[in-house]
Backbone as CSV, one residue per row, in Angstrom:
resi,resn,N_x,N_y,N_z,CA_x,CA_y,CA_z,C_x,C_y,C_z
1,UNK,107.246,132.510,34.191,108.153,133.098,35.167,109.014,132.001,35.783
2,UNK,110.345,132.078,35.862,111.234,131.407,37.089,110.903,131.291,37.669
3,UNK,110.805,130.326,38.722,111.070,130.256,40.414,112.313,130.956,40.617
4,UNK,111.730,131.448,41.618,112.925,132.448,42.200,114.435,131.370,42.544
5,UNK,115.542,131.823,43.197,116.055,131.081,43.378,117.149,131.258,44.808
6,UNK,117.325,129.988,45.928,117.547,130.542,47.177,119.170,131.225,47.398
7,UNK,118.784,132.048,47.756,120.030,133.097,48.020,121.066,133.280,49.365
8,UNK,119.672,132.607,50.521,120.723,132.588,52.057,119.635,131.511,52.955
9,UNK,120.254,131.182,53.249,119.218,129.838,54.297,119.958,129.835,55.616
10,UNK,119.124,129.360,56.571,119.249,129.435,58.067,118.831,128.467,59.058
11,UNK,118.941,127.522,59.394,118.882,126.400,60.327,117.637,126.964,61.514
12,UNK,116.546,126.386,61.795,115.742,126.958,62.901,115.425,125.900,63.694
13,UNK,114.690,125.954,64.615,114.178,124.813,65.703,113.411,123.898,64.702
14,UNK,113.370,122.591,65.573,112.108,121.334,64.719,112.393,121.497,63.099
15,UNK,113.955,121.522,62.709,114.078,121.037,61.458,113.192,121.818,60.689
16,UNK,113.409,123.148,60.579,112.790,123.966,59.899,114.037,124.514,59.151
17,UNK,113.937,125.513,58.049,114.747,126.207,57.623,114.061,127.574,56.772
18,UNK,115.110,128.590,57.296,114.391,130.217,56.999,115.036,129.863,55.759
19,UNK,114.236,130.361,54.210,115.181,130.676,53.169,114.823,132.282,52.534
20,UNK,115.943,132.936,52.310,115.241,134.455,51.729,115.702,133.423,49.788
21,UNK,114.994,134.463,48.730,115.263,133.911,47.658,115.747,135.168,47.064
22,UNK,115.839,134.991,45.732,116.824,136.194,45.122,115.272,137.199,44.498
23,UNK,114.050,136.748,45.245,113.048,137.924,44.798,112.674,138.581,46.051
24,UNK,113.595,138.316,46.731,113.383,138.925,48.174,112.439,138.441,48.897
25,UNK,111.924,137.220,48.771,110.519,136.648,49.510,111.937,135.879,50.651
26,UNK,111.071,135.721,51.273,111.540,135.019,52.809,110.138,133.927,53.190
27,UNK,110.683,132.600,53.113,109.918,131.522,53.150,110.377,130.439,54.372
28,UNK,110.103,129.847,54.911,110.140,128.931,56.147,109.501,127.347,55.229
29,UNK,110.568,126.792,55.621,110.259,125.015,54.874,110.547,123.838,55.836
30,UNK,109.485,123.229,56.256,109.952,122.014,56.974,110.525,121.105,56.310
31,UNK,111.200,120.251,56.635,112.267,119.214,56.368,112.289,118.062,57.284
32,UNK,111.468,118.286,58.301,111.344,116.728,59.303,110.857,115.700,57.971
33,UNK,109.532,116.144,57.523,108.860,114.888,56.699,110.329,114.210,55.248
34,UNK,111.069,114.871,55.544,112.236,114.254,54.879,113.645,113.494,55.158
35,UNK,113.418,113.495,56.803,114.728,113.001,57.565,114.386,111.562,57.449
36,UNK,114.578,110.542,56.626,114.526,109.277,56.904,115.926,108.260,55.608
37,UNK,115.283,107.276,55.924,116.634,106.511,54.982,118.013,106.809,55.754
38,UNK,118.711,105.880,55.103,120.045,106.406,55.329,120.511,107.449,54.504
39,UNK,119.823,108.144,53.259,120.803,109.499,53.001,120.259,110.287,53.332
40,UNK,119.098,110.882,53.746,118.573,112.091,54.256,118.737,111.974,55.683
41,UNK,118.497,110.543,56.183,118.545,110.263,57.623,119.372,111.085,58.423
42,UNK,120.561,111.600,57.859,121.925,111.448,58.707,121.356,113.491,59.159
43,UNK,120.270,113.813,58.334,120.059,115.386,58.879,119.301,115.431,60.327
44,UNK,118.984,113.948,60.748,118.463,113.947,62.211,119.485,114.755,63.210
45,UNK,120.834,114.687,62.806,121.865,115.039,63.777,121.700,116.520,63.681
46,UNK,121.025,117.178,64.630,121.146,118.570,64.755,122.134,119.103,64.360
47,UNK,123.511,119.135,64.749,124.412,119.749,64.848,124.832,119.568,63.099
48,UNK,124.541,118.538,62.172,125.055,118.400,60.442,123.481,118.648,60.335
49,UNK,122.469,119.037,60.863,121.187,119.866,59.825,121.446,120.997,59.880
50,UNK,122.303,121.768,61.047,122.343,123.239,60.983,123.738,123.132,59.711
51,UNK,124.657,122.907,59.588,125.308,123.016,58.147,124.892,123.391,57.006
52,UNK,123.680,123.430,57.137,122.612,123.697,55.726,123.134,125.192,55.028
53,UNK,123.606,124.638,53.862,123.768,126.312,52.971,123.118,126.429,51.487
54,UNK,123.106,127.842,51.244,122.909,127.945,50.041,123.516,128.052,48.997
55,UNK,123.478,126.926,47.904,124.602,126.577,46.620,124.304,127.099,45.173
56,UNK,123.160,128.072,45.526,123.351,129.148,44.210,121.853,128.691,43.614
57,UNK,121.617,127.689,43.812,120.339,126.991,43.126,119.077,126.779,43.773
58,UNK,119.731,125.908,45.229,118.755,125.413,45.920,119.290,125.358,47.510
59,UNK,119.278,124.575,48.470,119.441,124.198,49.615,120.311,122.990,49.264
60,UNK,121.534,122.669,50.112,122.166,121.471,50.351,123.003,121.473,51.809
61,UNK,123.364,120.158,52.127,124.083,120.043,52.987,125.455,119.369,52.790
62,UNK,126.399,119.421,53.574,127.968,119.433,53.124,128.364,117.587,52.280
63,UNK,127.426,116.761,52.705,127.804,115.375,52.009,126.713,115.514,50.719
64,UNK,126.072,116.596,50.120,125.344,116.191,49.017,124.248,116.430,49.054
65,UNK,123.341,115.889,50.657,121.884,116.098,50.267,121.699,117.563,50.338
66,UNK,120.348,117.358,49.069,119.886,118.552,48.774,118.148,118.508,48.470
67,UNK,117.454,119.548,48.501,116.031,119.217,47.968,115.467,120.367,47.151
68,UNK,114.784,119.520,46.075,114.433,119.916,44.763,114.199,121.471,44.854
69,UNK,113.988,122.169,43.913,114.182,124.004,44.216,112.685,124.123,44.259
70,UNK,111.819,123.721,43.145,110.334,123.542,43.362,110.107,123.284,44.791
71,UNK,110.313,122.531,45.604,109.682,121.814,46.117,110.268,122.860,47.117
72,UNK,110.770,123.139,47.330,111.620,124.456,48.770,110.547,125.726,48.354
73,UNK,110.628,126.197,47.114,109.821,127.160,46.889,107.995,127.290,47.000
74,UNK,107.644,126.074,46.103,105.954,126.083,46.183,105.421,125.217,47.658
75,UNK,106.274,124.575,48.535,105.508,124.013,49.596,106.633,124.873,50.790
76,UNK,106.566,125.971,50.674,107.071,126.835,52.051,106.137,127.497,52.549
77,UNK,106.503,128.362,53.659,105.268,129.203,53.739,106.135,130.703,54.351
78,UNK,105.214,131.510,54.098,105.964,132.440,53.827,106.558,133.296,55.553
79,UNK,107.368,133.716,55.377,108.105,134.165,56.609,107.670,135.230,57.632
């Protein structure tokens, strides 16, 4: 079977993000344990982590970063 794949995502408190997927599951994924470095770093800024959209595949944000579709899907929890 596919992993499903994310269809609409939503910015929440403490660097969380709601994602529904295209099997209709609705999953919640933290993203703090990923704000570091200088290229993920820059999602500390509240105001460019809420930018977060969905690009047909997976999760990204407007300069590029993005995180793996596995990894959004099998370590979420469900909504």
């Amino acid at each position: 079977m596919l992993r499903p794949i994310a269809k609409s995502v939503e910015a929440m408190e403490d660097y969380k993000i709601a994602i529904e997927f295209d099997s209709g599951e609705k999953k919640i994924f933290d993203v703090s344990p990923y704000i570091t470095g200088s290229w993920y770093g820059e999602l500390s800024d509240v105001n460019y982590f809420k930018s977060v959209f969905a690009n047909g595949f997976t999760v990204e944000w407007p300069h590029g970063q993005d995180l793996c579709p596995d990894e959004i899907y099998y370590n979420s929890e469900p909504a």
